[in-house]
C-alpha angles and dihedrals in degrees: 000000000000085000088056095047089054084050097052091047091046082040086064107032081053089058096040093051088052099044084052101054094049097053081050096048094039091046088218105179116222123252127293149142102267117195121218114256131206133212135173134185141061125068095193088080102034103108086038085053090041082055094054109037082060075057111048089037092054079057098043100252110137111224126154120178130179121204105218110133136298101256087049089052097045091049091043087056092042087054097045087238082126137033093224137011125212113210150159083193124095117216095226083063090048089049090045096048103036107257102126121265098139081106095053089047098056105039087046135231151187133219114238105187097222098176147352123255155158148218119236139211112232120193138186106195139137122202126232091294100056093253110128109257113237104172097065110169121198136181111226085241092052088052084047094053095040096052084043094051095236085115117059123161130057087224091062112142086225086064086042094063113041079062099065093260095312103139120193131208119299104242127126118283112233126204131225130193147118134330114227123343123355139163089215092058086054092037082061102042094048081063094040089054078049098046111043094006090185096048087053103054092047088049083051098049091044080058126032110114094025100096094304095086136233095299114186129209119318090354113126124227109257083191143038125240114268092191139019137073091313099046098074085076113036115086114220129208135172103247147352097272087056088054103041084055097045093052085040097049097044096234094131106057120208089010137153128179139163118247134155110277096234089070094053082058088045087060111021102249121164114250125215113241105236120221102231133198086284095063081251128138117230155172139221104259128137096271096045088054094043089050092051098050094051085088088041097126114204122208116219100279083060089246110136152259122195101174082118093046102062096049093035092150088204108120098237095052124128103203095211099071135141152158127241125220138212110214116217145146122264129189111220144021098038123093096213091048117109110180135308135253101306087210106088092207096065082049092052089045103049085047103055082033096057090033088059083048092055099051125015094011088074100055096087100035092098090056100048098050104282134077121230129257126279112259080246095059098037089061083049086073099047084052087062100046079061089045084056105045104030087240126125112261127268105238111227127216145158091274096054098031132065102208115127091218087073088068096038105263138106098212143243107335094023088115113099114219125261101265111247099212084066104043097046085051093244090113135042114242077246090061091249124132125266105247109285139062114357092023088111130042130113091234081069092072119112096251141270117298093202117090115232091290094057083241122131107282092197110139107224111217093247137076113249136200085275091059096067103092099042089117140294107344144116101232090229095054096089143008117233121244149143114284099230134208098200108085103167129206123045092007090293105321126093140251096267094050085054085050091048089051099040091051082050105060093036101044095061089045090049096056096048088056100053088048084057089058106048082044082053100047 
């Protein structure tokens, strides 16, 4: 009787071990009355957002978000129309170049990175016999000259030769972007001032006051011109699905435009292979970004620098890369915060929402046109999830968070393809041209390394006094520094945390065997 009565009570603590491992390990949150909550903005991120509201409603989290543009979601959020704001554009370059911000600023935020992106280069475009062309190359510089008009024509001897000597039909290049503000648009020419700083300040001075704006030193357009002597041959449309549709279905001839990638893949629009800081030609796929942003520097109110980023001499590196943030309130720590929701359900809600983000929100990122966050940058949600609700942080590792960075992978769809100009032998592996025309030309170079000053564009690896109104942070909060990908050690959680794992798959296991033996005895 009495040996019955051990094994009933092991047989329970066994169950509750285990049932107790698995709600730690799952990270299920207990029971409570969560409030919907809205957000509007960025389209860079909207087909990651659409990927992660299915989530987090197959979970019953209530989430809604609209993908509209940055400024809108950063004034939405300023005006409490909205309970987040997604956003690539920083509040202090809205308040610099006119686009709002002044709400944001005084209601207080904070930026929570929520996913890795990039920008691509779409292109419509058939070769001399009439076929459409799908293995566009371009030099950082020749992109920079082309989105500042200073290239023209398709037939330009700079685009013949960044494609070993292939030359295409000599017909007007036509732009496509966005209508109105967008944080894509500043995301771009920030790379274009970066990329052919000359071109871009003439393209600035033609069109300052002619729907840009009055932009004023070292501040980046967060809209294109809509008159003046470059209009005429931009084509403006209202978001990124719009563009990636115009440049698929062929409606726009001879036409070029930047979109997030992950709406090329959306559509199925052909990308331009970008020459980086190695000489080398790339796409935009999950490990070019993540090899790009390893030298992203982030200021301490996390917003970004991507000086690095552009001239990241790695080999795998695409040079238009970027993260995405998420804008909310916090309640301590930051000196521009000044108070939360008030309504503890949206509290409830963003932090099982963000929480959701950080983890398995990022698995399929890799397959739908982004790469996940860093291990680095998935706990800094969860820091501001503790900035929000006063609470410690919940330390994430590869045992409580599904993100595939943890083990050391970026998921399904991370793998670049092979590049057709060198398989088919029209391109060296080093991105240079075979022998033969094109193989010479100063436009094939691999790009300025000055900023549009011609000063040195190097990013230091501390925030300086003019980083102090980049937006919504204290300057001691946080050291700059790169947001690496390379965690090292258990895939990017401590010992303690293996500890913690490893006790949780053997406990459970132990005491069943010792239950086996009593039963046997």
């Amino acid at each position: 009787m009495r040996r019955k009565e051990a094994l009933r009570r092991l047989g329970s603590l066994g169950g509750a071990s285990a049932l107790l491992v698995s709600l730690s390990v799952a990270g299920a949150p207990a029971a409570a009355a969560l409030s919907r909550v809205t957000g509007s903005g960025s389209s860079y991120v909207g087909v990651a957002m659409t990927d992660w509201q299915n989530g987090a409603t197959s979970r019953g989290i209530p989430v809604n978000y609209s993908a509209t543009n940055s400024p809108a979601g950063v004034n939405q959020y300023g005006d409490r129309t909205v309970d987040f704001g997604g956003t690539e554009a920083e509040v202090s370059s809205l308040l610099a170049a006119g686009g709002g911000g002044v709400s944001a600023q005084t209601r207080g935020y904070q930026y929570v990175p929520d996913v890795a992106g990039a920008v691509a280069v779409m292109y419509n475009v058939t070769d001399q016999a009439g076929k459409r062309v799908d293995y566009l190359h371009l030099t950082r510089e020749v992109i920079g000259r082309i989105f500042s008009r200073d290239i023209t024509r398709w037939s330009d001897p700079a685009i013949t030769a960044t494609n070993g000597g292939k030359s295409l039909p000599d017909q007007p290049i036509t732009l496509v972007g966005r209508t109105g503000q967008s944080g894509t648009t500043a995301l771009f020419y920030d790379f274009i001032a970066y990329a052919a700083p000359d071109a871009y300040q003439r393209f600035v001075s033609r069109n300052v006051g002619n729907g840009m704006g009055n932009l004023p030193s070292g501040v980046r357009p967060i809209q294109l011109p809509e008159r003046g002597p470059d209009a005429d041959w931009y084509r403006l449309l209202a978001d990124s699905d719009q563009i990636a549709q115009a440049i698929g279905k062929a409606t726009i001839p001879f036409s070029i435009a930047y979109d997030e990638f992950a709406y090329a893949q959306r559509h199925n629009v052909p990308s331009a292979w970008v020459q980086n800081g190695a000489g080398q030609y790339t796409q935009p796929y999950a490990e070019n970004i993540a090899s790009a942003l390893k030298f992203a520097e982030l200021r301490p109110d996390l917003s970004q620098k991507l000086d690095k980023v552009y001239s990241n001499a790695d080999p795998k590196t695409y040079p238009i890369s970027a993260y995405s943030y998420i804008m909310m309130p916090c309640t301590t720590g930051r000196d521009t915060c000044r108070g939360g929701y008030g309504d503890q359900g949206k509290t409830d809600t963003m932090t099982a929402f963000l929480e959701h983000v950080a983890c398995d929100g990022q698995i399929n990122m890799a397959r739908i046109g982004y790469s996940p966050l860093p291990p680095n940058l998935s706990q800094e949600i969860m820091n501001s999830n503790s900035r929000l609700t006063g609470q410690p942080p919940k330390q994430l590792n590869a045992g409580n968070c599904g993100n595939p960075t943890f083990r050391g992978s970026l998921g399904a769809g991370a793998t670049s393809p092979a590049d057709p100009l060198v398989t088919g032998g029209i391109i060296n592996p080093d991105g240079k041209p075979k022998a033969g025309p094109g193989a010479a030309g100063p436009s094939a170079s691999a790009g300025p390394s000055t900023g549009p000053a011609g000063g040195d564009k190097t990013a230091t690896a501390t925030a300086g006094p003019d980083d102090e109104s980049a937006g919504g942070g204290s300057k001691n909060w946080r050291e700059a520094s790169p947001a690496a990908y390379d965690e090292g050690g258990f895939g990017g959680f401590g010992g303690w945390a293996a500890l913690v794992l490893f006790v949780a798959i053997v406990a459970p296991l132990a005491i069943r065997g010792f239950i086996r033996k009593l039963r046997g005895s």
